[in-house]
N, C-alpha and C positions, 0 to 999 in steps of 0.2 A: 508591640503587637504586630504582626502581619498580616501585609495588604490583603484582603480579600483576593488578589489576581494571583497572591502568592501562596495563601491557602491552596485555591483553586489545582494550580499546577501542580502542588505538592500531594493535593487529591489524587490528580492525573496519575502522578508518579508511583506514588504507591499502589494504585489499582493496576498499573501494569506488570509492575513486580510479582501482585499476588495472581494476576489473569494468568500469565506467561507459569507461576508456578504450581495452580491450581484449577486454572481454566474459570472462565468468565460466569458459568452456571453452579460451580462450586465455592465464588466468592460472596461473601455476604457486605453490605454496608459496613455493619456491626465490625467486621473485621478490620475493611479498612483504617474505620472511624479509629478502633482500637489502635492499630499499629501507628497511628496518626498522633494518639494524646487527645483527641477531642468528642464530643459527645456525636451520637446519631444525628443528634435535631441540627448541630453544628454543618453535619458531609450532607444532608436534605436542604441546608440555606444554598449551598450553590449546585446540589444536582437533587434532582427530585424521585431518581430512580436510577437503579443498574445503566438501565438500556438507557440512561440521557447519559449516565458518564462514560460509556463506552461509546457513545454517538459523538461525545466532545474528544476525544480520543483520535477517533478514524475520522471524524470532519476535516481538520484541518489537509488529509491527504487526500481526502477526496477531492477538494477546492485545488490542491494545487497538479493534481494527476487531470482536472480539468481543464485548467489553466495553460497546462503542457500540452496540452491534443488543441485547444482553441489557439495558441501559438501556432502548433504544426498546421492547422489549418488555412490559417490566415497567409501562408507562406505562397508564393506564385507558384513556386516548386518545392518540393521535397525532396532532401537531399536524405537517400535511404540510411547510408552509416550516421550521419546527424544525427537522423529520427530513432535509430538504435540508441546510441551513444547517450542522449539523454533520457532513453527509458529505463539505461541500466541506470545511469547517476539516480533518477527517481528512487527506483527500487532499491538500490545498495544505501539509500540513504536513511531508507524508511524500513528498512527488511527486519528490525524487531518489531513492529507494530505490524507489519505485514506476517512475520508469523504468529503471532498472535490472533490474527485475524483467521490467517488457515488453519487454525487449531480450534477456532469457534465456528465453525463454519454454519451452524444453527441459528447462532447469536447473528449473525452477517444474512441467512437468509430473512430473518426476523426483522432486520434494520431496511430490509431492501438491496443490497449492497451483490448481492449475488449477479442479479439480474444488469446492474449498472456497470460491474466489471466487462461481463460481456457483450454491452453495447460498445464500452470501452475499443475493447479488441476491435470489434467490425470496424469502429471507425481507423484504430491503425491498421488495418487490413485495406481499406480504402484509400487511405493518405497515400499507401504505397503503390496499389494497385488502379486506383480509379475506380469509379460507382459500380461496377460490375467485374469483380476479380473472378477466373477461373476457380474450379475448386483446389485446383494444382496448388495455383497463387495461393489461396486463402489458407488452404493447409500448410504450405512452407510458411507462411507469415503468425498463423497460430502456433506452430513448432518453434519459431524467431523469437517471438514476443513472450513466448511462455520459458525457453529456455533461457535466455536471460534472465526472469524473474527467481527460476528455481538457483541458477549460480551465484545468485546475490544472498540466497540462504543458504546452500551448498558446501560454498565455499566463503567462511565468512570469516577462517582466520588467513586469506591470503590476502594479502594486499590490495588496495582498491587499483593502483592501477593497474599492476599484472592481471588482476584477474578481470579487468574493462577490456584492455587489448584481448585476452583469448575469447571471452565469451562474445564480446560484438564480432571478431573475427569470423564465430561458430556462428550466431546468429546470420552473418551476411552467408557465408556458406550456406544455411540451411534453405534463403532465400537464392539462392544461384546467383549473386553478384560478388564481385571480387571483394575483399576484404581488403 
């Protein structure tokens, strides 16, 4: 019999398959539970609703897209290509869950998640810029931060590092700093 922690994931697992293939409001428990082999009351022992399995889903990136800006914070200085370089690796890492997430984007206002991404941003628009960036600044840094994210979904059968080298390259471009 399997661990509860391996039930769990394998909840996780198959809820993404059906989110990504049918979107997050047209999946049902029932279905999961089904393509699983185990009862309703079975996928309610470890999530209690849609919106808690999809909240255990995008938690774990939430904590660690936290984690990465509370790093970059802590830093005396910011080294801008760094700061890029690991927001692609984030995102190229997570970029099925991340579109899954922009395909719910309902589901994501519902959770709060909307509003948090773009506290998100302001604060790497700050790392870079300081407590008060121009709008110049803050728009090349929103163009940076947000173009890297779309190439990590874009372009997701080229290779991670070819496609880390062009798009941080293009990122620093967009910020006017030398690649």
């Amino acid at each position: 019999m399997p661990r509860p922690s391996d039930t769990k994931q394998r909840i996780q697992e198959v809820a993404r398959e059906l989110f990504a293939q049918q979107g997050v409001q047209r999946t049902s428990l029932q279905e999961i539970a089904d393509r699983l082999g185990i009862t309703k009351p079975a996928l309610y022992y470890h999530f209690s609703s849609r919106e808690e399995l999809v909240r255990s889903i995008v938690q774990p990136i939430i904590d660690e897209e936290e984690a990465f800006l509370m790093d970059q914070e802590a830093l005396e200085k910011v080294e801008p290509r760094a700061l890029m370089e690991g927001y692609f690796d984030f995102h190229y890492r997570h970029r099925r869950e991340i579109m899954l997430m922009l395909s719910e984007l309902t589901t994501l206002a519902d959770l709060g998640l909307i509003g948090l991404v773009l506290k998100w941003r302001d604060r790497l628009v700050r790392l870079l810029h300081g407590p008060e960036p121009t709008l110049e600044q803050a728009a090349r840094a929103v163009i940076a931060f947000g173009g890297l994210q779309d190439c990590t979904l874009q372009f997701a059968d080229i290779p991670k590092d070819e496609l880390r080298q062009v798009a941080v390259d293009g990122a620093c471009g967009a910020l006017g700093i030398q690649p």
